[in-house]
C-alpha positions, 0 to 999 in steps of 0.5 A, a space after each residue: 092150304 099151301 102151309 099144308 102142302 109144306 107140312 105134308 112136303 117135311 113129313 114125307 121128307 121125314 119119312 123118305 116116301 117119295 110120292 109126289 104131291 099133286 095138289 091142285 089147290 084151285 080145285 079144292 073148292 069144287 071138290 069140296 062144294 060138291 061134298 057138301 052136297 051142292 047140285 051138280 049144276 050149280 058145280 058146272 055153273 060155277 066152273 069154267 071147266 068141262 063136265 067131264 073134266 069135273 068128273 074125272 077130277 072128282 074121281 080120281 079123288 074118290 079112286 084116291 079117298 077109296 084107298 085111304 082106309 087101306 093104308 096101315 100106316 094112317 091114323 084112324 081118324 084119317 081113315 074115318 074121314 076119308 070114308 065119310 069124304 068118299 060117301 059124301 063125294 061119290 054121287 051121280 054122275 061121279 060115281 059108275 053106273 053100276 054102283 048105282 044100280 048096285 046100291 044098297 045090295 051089300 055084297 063085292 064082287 071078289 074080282 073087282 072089289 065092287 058091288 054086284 049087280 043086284 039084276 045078275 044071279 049070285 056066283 054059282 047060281 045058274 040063270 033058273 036060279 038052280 045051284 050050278 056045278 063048279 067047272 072042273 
């Protein structure tokens, strides 16, 4: 891996894009033990860090893989792995709550980019279900 990072390192030389590259390079066995679908105890069992500080590891990588297929500048075949990496990695607990409960429901809530809720009325719909007026 760390010839990687050094290969990334003259890329991003090459193209004078100044991102740091913060790769933790201990981490990338958990990361990858829990996309390949190992339980989450057997993650914890297997770590001396915190649950918590596994979760956030684990998505600030999915925050990162999310904005991988939005890149214009990424060939195609990064962007179709950084989705399958992101189907694959967030999973309870790392994924919200809320996306949980929205699974499967289809639609995006405009302003957070989101699933909706399933439970909640779909915009313009009142709680009777009834069309609502748009507010002047």
């Amino acid at each position: 891996l760390r010839g990687l990072r050094r290969e990334l390192e003259r890329q991003q030389e090459r193209a004078k894009v100044v991102v740091p590259i913060w790769w933790e390079p201990e981490l990338t066995g958990l990361v990858h033990a829990w996309a390949k679908g190992t339980s989450w105890s057997d993650v914890i069992a297997n770590t001396s860090l915190d649950e918590g500080d596994v979760v956030r590891i684990l998505r600030r990588t999915v925050d990162l893989l999310a904005q991988v297929p939005y890149c214009e500048a990424i060939s195609e075949q990064l962007r179709t792995n950084a989705r399958a990496a992101l189907k694959a990695i967030n999973r309870f607990p790392v994924c919200e709550i809320e996306d949980l409960l929205a699974g499967g429901h289809g639609q995006l809530d405009p302003a957070t980019a989101r699933p909706t809720d399933p439970r909640l009325p779909a915009p313009g719909v009142g709680p009777s279900g009834a069309a609502e007026a748009p507010i002047p």
